[in-house]
C-alpha positions as CSV (number, residue, x, y, z in Angstrom):
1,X,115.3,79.3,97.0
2,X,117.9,81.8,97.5
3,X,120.3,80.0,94.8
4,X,117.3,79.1,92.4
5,X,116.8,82.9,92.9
6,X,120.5,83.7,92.2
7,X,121.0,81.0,89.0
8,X,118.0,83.2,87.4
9,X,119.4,86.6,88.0
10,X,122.5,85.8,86.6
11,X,121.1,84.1,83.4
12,X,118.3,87.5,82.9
13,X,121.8,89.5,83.1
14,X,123.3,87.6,80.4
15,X,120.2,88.0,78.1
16,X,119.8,91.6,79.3
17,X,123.3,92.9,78.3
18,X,123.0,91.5,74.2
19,X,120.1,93.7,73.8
20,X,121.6,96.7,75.2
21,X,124.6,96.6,73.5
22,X,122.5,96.5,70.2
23,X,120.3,99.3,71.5
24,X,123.3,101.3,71.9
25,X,124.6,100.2,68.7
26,X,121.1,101.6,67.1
27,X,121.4,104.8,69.0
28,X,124.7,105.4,68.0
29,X,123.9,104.6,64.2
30,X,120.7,106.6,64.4
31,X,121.9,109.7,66.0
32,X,126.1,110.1,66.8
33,X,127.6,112.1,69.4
34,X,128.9,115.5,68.4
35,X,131.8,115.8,71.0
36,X,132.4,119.1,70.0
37,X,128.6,120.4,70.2
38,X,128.7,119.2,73.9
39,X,131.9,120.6,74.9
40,X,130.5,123.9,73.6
41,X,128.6,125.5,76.1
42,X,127.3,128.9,74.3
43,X,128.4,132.2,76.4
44,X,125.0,134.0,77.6
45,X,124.4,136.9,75.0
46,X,121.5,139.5,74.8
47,X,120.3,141.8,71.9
48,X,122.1,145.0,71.6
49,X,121.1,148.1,69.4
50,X,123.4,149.4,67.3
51,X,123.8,152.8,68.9
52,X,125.3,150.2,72.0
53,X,127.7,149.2,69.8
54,X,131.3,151.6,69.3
55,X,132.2,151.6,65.6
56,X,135.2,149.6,65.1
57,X,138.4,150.9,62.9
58,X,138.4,148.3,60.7
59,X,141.0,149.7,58.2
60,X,143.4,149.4,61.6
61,X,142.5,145.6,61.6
62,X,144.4,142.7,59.4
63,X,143.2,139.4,59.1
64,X,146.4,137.5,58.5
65,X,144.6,134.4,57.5
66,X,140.8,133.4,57.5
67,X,139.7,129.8,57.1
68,X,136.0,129.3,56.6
69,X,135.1,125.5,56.8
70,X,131.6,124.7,55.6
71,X,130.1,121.6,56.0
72,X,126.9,120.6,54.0
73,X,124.5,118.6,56.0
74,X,122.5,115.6,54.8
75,X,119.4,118.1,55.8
76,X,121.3,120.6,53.2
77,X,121.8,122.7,56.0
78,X,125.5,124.4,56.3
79,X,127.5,124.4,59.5
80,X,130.3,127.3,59.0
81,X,133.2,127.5,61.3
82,X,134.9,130.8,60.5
83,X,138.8,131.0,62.4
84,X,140.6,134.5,62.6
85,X,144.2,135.3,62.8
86,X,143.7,138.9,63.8
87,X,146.8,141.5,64.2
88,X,146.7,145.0,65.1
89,X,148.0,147.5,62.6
90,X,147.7,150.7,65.5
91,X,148.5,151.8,68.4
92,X,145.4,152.0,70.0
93,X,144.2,148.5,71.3
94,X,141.3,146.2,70.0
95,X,138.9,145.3,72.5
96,X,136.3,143.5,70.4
97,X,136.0,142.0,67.0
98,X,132.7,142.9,64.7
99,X,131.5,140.5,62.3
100,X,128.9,141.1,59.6
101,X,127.0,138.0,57.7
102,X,124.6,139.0,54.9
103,X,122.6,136.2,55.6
104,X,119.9,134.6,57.9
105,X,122.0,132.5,60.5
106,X,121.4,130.5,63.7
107,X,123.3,128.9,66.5
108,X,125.7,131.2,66.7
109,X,128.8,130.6,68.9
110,X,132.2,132.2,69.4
111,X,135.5,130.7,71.3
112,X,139.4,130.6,71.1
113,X,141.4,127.7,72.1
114,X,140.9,128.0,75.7
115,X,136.9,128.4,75.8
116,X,134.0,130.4,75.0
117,X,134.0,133.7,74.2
118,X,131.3,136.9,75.4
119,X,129.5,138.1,72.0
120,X,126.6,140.2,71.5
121,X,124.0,139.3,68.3
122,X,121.5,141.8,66.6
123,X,119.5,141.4,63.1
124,X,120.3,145.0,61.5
125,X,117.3,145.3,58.7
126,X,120.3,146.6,56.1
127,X,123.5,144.9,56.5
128,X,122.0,141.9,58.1
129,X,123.4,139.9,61.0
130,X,126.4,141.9,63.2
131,X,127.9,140.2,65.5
132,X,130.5,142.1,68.1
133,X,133.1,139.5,70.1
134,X,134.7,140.4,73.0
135,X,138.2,139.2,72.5
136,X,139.2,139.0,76.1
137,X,142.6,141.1,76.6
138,X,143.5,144.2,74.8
139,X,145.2,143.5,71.6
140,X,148.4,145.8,71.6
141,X,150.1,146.8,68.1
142,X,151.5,143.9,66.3
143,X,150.5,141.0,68.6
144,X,148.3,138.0,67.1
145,X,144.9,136.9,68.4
146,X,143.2,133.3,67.2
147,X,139.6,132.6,67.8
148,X,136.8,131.2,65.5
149,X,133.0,131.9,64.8
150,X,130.7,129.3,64.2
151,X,126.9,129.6,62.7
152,X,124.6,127.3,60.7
153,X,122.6,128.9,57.7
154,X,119.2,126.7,55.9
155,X,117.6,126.8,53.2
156,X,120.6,128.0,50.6
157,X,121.0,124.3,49.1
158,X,118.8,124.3,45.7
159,X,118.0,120.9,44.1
160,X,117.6,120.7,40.3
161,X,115.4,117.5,38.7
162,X,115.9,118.2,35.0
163,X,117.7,117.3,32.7
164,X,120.1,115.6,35.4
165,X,119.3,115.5,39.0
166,X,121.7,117.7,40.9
167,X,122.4,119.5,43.9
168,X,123.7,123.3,44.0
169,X,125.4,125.7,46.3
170,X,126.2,129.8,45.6
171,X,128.0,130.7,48.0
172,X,129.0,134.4,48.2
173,X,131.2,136.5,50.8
174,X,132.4,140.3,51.6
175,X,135.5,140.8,53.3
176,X,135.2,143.6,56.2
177,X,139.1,143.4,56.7
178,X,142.1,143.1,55.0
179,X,142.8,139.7,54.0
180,X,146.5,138.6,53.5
181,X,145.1,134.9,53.0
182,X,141.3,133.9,52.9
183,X,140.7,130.3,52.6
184,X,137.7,128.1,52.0
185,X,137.5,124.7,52.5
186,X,133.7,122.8,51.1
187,X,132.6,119.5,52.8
188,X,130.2,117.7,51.0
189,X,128.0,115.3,52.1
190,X,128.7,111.6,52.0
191,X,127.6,109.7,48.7
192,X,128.6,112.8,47.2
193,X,130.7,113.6,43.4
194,X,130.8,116.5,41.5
195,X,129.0,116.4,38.5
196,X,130.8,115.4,35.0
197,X,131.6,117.7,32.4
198,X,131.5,121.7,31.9
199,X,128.2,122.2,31.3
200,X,126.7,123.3,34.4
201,X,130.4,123.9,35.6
202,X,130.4,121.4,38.8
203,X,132.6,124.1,40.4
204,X,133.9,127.5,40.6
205,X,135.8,129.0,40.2
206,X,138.9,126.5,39.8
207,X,139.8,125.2,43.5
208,X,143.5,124.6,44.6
209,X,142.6,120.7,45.5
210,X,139.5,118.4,45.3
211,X,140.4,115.4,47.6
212,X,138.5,112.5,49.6
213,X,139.2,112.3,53.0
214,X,136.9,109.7,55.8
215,X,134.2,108.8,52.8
216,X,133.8,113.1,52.2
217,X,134.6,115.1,49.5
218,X,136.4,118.0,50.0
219,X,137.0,121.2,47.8
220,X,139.6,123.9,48.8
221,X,140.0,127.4,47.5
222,X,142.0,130.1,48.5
223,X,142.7,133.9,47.6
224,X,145.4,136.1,49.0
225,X,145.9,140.0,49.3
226,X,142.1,140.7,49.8
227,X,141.1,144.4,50.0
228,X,138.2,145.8,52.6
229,X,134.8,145.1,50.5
230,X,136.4,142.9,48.3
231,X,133.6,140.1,46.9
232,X,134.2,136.3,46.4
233,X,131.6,134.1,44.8
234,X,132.2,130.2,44.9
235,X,129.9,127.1,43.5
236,X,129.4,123.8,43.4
237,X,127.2,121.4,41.9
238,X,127.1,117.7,43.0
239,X,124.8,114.6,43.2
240,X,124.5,111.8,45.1
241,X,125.9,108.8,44.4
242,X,124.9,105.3,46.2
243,X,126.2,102.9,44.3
244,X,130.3,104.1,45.4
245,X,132.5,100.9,46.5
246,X,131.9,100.3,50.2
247,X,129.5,102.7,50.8
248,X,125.6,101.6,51.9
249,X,122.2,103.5,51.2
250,X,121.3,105.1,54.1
251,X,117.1,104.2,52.6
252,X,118.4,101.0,54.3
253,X,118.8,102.1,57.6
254,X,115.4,100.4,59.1
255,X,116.3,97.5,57.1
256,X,119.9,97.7,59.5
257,X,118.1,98.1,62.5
258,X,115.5,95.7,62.2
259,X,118.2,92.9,61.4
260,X,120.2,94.6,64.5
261,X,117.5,94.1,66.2
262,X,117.4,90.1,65.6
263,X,120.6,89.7,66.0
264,X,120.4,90.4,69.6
265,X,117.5,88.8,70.2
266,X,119.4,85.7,68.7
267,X,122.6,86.3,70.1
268,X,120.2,86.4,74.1
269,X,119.0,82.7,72.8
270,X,122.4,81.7,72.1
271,X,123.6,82.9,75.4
272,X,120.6,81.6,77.1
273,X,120.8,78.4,75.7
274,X,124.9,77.7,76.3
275,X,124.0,79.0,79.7
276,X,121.2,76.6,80.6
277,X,123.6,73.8,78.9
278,X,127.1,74.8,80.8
279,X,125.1,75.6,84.4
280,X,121.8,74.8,84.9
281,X,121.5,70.9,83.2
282,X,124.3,69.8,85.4
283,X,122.0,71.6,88.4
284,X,118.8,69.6,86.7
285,X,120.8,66.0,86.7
286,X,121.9,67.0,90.3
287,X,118.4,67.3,91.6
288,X,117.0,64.6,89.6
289,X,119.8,62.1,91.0
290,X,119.1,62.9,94.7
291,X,115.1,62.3,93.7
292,X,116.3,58.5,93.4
293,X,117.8,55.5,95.9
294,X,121.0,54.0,94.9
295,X,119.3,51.1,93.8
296,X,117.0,53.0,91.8
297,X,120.1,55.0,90.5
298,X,122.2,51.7,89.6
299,X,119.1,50.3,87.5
300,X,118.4,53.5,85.7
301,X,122.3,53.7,84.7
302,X,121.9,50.4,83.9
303,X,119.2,51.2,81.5
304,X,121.1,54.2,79.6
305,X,124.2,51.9,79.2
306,X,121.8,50.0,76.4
307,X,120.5,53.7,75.0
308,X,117.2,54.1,77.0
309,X,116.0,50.1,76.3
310,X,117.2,47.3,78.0
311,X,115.4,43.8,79.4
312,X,114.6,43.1,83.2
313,X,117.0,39.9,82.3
314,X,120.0,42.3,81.4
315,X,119.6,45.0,84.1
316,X,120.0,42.1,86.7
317,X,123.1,41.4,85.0
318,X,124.4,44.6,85.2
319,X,123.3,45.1,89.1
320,X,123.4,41.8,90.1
321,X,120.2,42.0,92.0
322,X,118.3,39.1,91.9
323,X,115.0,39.1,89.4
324,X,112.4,39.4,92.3
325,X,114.7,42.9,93.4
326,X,114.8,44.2,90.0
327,X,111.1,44.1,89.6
328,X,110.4,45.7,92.5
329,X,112.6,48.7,92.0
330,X,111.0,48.4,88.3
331,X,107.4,48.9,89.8
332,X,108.4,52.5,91.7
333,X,110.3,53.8,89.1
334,X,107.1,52.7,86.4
335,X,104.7,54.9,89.9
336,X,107.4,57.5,89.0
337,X,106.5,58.0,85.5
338,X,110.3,57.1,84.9
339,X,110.1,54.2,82.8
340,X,107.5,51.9,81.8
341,X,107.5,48.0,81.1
342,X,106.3,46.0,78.1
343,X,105.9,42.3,77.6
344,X,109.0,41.4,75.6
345,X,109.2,37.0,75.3
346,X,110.0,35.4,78.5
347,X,111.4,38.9,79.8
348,X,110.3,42.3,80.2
349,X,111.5,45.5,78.2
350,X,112.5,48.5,79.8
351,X,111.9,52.1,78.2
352,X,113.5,55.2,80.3
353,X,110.0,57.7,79.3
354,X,111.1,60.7,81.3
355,X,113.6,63.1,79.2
356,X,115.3,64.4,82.6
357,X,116.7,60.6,83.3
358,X,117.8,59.4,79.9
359,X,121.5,61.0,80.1
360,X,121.5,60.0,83.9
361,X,124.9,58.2,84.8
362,X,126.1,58.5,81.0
363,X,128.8,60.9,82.3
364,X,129.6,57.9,85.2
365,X,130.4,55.6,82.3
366,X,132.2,58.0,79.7
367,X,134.9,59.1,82.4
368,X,135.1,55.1,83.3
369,X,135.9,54.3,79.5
370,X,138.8,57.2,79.3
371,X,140.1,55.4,82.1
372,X,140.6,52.5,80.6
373,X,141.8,54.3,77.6
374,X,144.3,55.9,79.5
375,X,145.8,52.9,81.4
């Protein structure tokens, strides 16, 4: 019992571990990991008033270089990562870092490169969103400070039907510092190209690079020597495109996952049935061999050797038992539902009926043959 019980376990393991490799497979298709949205743990923040809030000298602040990265979602949704190279142009130290955004936002989250930052978030019914960071240390005249903002803004995609189907993004921004270098950087979503022609311009205004990088399209622009207020306006039309080289519909998906799906289920039969081949039939012919005498063993083998059908006349050949022996063995192997008997001339023929003893002692006589080969 306890190896029956063993055998079993093993083989509901092998057919377990297909199926959960596929269901992985699925979930990971379905829904990826975003290692950097679980390494992100936001810093608890509150609502502050404004009068909470110390005005900032702006006009003392420099941004030596901001690079917003904006990724469009397939729910056309934007994900914004906004990084700062801050210096201070005065002698009295910056504490915190305000940031305004014109615009409805959500999941907001600050950090530098060694972790989360404290920030404070209120909705101010004129300028909008105003966001104060604490930037951890006292920034002293001339040094440099790095840290990044990141937000996610809806509903700002616009889809046109007619004439030609196409997506559209206006994207504008104020600048609340100087700006020696501002630089924004447009990922589209995959299946995405920029529509043909000049007429809608497919972007504006004209970007330093359009390149392809990991099946996305990426658009670059940059502008240098930016003043306090200064405006920028950039868009972009686009479309999807389903039919690019090596690319697959994602309308397929269930399609994928039902054929997934089978796949393991006929990988788990495959497994099962190499299993029940390799261990368990060699187990089977075991068992079934220690059901019989040696005498019943020697006139079943003798059997096989003629494919399952032999005469009474020819299996006492092959023993060497004498006629009266052979029939008697004959008679408890035919109570057996072994074999059974049929009137064949002068003799008897002999038909192995039970599957689990047609291949018994073939093995015997194969090994005995490559013997003789072999010598």
């Amino acid at each position: 019992m306890y190896q029956f019980q063993r055998k079993y376990t093993k083989l509901f393991i092998l057919v377990l571990i297909p199926i959960i490799l596929t269901s992985m497979i699925i979930a990971y298709q379905i829904d990826p990991i975003d290692n950097s949205k679980q390494q992100r743990i936001p810093a608890p923040n509150r609502l502050f008033t404004t009068n909470e809030l110390s005005p900032n000298a702006i006009e003392n602040e420099t941004l030596l270089v901001h690079t917003m990265e904006i990724d469009i979602q397939n729910d056309e949704s934007l994900k914004i990562i906004s990084t700062f190279v801050l210096t201070n142009d005065d002698t009295e130290p910056i504490k915190y870092f305000c940031l305004e955004i014109n615009k409805t936002i959500s999941s907001v989250f600050c950090y530098n490169p060694i972790g989360s930052l404290p920030f404070t978030w209120i909705v101010d019914p004129i300028i909008g969103n105003k966001i104060n960071i604490s930037i951890g240390y006292p920034l002293l005249q001339g040094e440099i400070y790095v840290f990044s903002v990141s937000y996610e803004i809806e509903d700002i995609i616009y889809h046109v039907d007619q004439p030609e189907e196409y997506f559209g993004l206006e994207f504008d921004t104020r600048h609340i510092r100087k700006t020696n270098l501002f630089r924004l950087i447009l990922n589209l979503p995959h299946y995405s190209i920029l529509l043909e022609g000049s007429i809608p311009v497919p972007v504006f205004p004209t970007p330093v690079s359009i390149s392809s990088e990991d099946n996305f399209l990426r658009i670059t622009w940059e502008a240098s020597n930016l003043n306090i207020d200064d405006t920028d306006v950039f868009l972009v039309r686009y479309k999807i495109d389903f039919t690019s080289e090596g690319e697959t519909n994602p309308n397929l998906l269930p399609l994928y996952i039902v054929l997934a799906f089978i796949g393991g289920i006929a990988l788990s039969v495959l497994i099962f049935f190499l299993f029940y081949r390799l261990k368990l039939k060699p187990v089977e012919s075991g068992l079934v061999s220690s059901l019989l005498s040696n005498t019943e063993h020697e006139v079943i083998k003798a059997i096989n050797d003629d494919s399952g059908v032999s005469t009474q006349r020819r299996i006492c050949d092959k023993t060497g038992y004498s006629k009266s022996k052979v029939s008697q063995i004959l008679s408890k192997l035919e109570e057996k539902d072994v074999l059974k008997r049929e009137r064949w001339g002068r003799t008897n023929k002999v038909t192995i009926t039970n599957p689990s003893f047609k291949t018994l002692g073939q093995n015997e006589t194969l090994n005995k043959q490559q013997e003789k080969t072999t010598k």
